[in-house]
N, C-alpha and C positions, 0 to 999 in steps of 0.2 A: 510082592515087590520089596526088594530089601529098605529101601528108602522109608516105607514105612514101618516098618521094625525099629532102624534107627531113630527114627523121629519118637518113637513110642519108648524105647528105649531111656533115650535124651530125656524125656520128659519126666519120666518114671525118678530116673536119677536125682534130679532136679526137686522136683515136688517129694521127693519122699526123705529132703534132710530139713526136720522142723526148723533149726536155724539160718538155715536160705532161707526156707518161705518166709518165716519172720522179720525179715529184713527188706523182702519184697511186695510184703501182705498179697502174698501169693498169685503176684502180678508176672508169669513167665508163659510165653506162645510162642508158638512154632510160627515162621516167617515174620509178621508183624504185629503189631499191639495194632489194638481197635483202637481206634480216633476217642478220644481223650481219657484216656486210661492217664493217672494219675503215675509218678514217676517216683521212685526208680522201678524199671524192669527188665526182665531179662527175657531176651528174645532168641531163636537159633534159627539156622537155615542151614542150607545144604548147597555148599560151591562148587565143590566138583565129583566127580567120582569113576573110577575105572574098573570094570572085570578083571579076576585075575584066574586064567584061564587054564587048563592043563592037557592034556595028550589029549588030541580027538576033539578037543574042542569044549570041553566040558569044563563049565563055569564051577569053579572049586567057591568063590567066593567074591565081596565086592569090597573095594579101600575105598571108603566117602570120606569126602572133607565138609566139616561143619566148622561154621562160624556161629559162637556161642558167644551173647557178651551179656552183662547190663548197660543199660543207658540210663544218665541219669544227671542231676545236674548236685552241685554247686562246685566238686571240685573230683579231683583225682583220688586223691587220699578218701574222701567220702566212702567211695566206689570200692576202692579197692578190698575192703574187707570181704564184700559181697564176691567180687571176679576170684579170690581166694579160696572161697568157699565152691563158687562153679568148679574150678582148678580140680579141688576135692572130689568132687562129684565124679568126675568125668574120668581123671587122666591114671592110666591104670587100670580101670573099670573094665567088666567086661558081664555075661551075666544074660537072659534066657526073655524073650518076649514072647505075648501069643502066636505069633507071625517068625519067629526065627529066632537066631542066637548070636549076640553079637562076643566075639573072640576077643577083641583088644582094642581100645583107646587110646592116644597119647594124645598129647601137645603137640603138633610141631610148629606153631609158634605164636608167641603174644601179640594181641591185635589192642590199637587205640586209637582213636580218632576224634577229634571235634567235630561237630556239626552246628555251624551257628544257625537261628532262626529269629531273623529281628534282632533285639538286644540280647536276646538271650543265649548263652552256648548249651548246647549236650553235649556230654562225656560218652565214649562207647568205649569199651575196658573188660576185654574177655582173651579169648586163642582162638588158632583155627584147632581143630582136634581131626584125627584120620581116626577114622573108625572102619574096625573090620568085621563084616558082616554075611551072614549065610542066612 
């Protein structure tokens, strides 16, 4: 399933540049953080994603969209060294997992969001990224 290529992928990316992890103390998972995991982290999921198909029918390959961000609190600026660093990671990237090969990465576009909880706000501060995948 390409979905998991990507996701192994994403991850690989992520955890293999020492200065992400050290900015996250190596706090990054696929869909959600465990219940009280300590903040900031970076979390990814997968939005959407379409075949793209050729003569006959035949699945050439797949465009997923993933929403990569950190969440984290006290401000924006905090953050942003860290969604710079994912930016790095990712956008451009392309490169070989056990399970397939993914061809090309981009951005196609910056994601932020507050999420208040009580008094408190979180920051979300990443892109969506199209990744192409066999």
């Amino acid at each position: 399933m390409e979905l998991v290529t990507v996701a192994q992928w994403i991850y690989s990316q992520l955890t293999g540049r020492q200065d992400l992890m050290s900015l996250v103390n190596g706090r990054i998972f696929h869909e959600v953080a465990p219940l009280g995991t300590q903040y900031p982290v970076i979390v990814f999921q997968h939005q959407s994603g379409a075949d793209v198909n050729g003569t006959g029918c035949e699945r050439i390959m797949v465009r997923s969209t993933w929403l990569v961000r950190v969440i984290g609190k006290p401000s924006l600026v905090s953050l942003k060294p860290v969604a710079d660093l994912i930016d790095d990671c990712l956008h451009k990237g392309s490169g070989k997992t056990q399970s397939g090969e993914i061809f090309g990465c981009l951005r196609e576009a910056p994601f932020m969001m507050v999420e208040p909880d009580g008094d408190e706000k979180f920051i979300h501060l990443g892109g969506l990224y199209r990744i192409f995948v066999r």
